[in-house]
C-alpha positions, 0 to 999 in steps of 0.5 A: 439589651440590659432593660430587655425582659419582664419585671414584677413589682417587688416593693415601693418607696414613698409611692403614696406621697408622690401620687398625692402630690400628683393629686392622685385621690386616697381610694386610687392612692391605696389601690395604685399602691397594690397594683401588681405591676408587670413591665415587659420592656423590648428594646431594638435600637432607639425602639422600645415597647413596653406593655404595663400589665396591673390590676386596673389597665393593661396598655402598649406603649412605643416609643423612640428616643429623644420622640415626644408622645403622649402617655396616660397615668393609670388614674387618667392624668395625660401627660406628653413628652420623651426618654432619653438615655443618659449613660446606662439609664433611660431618663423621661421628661414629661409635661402634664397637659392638665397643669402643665407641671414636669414628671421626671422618670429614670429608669435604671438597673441596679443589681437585679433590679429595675428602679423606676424613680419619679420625682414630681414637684419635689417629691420622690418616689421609687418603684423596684422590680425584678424579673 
């Protein structure tokens, strides 16, 4: 599948601002800046696992379509709900159990690049890897 693969963080769109808006302190915000993120993705079906490899963390995750589970942030912010696909991109809708507040993530390939877009009470950032 198109998503299938390893992708390294090659840059960052308005990052900071959307981990401030998530309440994200400035020492964390710094570090989650410059996290060396690698995403491995494996899709079979509705099925995916990924694993998220940075500097802080290393985590599995599964996942099937449309299924809510439950996803920790690297800063510990704890958050449950689900992808779907919509067309050729993966679209999460995910409440935080803290507030109660939506996160929306989209990812999609454009080009070479996978672009991870999450927008957070209104403010949007970009996340561009490649493989």
């Amino acid at each position: 599948m198109a998503f299938n693969g390893t992708w390294k963080i090659e840059r960052n769109e308005n990052y900071e601002k959307f981990m401030e808006a998530m309440g994200v302190n400035m020492v964390k915000r710094k570090l989650g800046a410059h996290d060396n993120l690698k995403i491995t993705i494996q899709q079979d079906g509705n099925k995916f696992t990924v694993k998220e490899s940075s500097n802080f963390r290393t985590i599995d995750i599964e996942f099937t379509l449309g299924a809510n589970f439950e996803y920790s942030l690297a800063d510990g912010t704890e958050l449950t709900g689900s992808w779907n696909m919509e067309g050729n991109k993966l679209v999460g809708t995910f409440t935080r159990k803290d507030n109660g507040k939506v996160l929306t993530a989209y990812r999609e390939i454009i080009g070479e690049e996978l672009v991870q877009t999450y927008v957070y009470e209104g403010v949007e950032a970009k996340r561009i890897f490649r493989r």
